[in-house]
C-alpha positions in Angstrom: 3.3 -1.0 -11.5 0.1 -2.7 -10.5 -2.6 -0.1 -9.4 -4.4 -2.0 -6.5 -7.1 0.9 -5.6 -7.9 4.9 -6.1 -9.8 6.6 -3.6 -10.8 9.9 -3.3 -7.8 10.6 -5.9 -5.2 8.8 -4.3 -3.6 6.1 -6.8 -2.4 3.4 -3.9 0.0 0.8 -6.3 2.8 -1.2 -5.8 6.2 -2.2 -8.0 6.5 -5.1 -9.8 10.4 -5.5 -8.7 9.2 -5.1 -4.7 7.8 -8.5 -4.1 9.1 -11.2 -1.3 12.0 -11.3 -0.4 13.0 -8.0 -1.0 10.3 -6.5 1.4 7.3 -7.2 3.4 4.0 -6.2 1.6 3.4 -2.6 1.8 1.6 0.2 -1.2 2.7 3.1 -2.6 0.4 6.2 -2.6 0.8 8.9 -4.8 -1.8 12.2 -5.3 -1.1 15.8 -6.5 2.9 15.6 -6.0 2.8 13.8 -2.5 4.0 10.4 -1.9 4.3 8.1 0.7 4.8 4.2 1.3 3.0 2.4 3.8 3.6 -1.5 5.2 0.5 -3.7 5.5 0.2 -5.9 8.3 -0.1 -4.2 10.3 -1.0 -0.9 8.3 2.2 1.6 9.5 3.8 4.6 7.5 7.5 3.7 6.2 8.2 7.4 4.0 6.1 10.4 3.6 6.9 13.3 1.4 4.1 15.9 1.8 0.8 14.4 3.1 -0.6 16.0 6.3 -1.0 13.6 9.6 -4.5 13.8 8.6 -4.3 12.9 5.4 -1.7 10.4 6.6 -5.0 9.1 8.9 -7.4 8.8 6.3 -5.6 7.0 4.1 -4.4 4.6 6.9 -7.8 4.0 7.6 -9.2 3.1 4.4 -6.0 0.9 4.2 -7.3 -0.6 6.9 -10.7 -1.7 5.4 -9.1 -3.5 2.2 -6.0 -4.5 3.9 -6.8 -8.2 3.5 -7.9 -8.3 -0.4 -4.5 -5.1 -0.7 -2.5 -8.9 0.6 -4.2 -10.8 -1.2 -3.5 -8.8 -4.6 0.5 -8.5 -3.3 0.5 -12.5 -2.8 -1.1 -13.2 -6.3 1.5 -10.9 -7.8 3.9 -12.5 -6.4 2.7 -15.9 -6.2 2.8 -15.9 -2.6 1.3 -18.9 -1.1 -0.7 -18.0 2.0 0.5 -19.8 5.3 -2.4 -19.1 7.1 
């Protein structure tokens, strides 16, 4: 389970076994008991099991700021080639 960031406590990951083709790229956020998934590209909330809507926000928004390099990590994983 490749740790991509922490912020402010939050531990944002993804699996190893969740690459292409099984799902679009997307993290995993975990802090004190609460979890949620979230897709990149664009950045929108799949499951949540306990954050707040604003703790929801904040994390959607520093999602936003590293969303590129958050791909770019997912696509080396994965060995993605990037189309773009």
């Amino acid at each position: 389970m490749p740790i991509v960031l922490t912020y402010k406590g939050y531990r944002i990951y993804f699996y190893s076994n969740e690459g292409i083709p099984l799902e679009p790229a997307h993290v995993h956020i975990d802090k004190a008991g609460k979890t949620a998934k979230i897709w990149l590209n664009p950045i929108s909330i799949a499951q949540n099991f306990g954050f707040s809507s604003k703790e929801l926000k904040e994390i959607c928004d520093y999602l936003q700021k590293y969303e590129r390099f958050i791909v770019e990590v997912w696509n080396d994983f994965f060995n993605i080639s990037d189309s773009h």
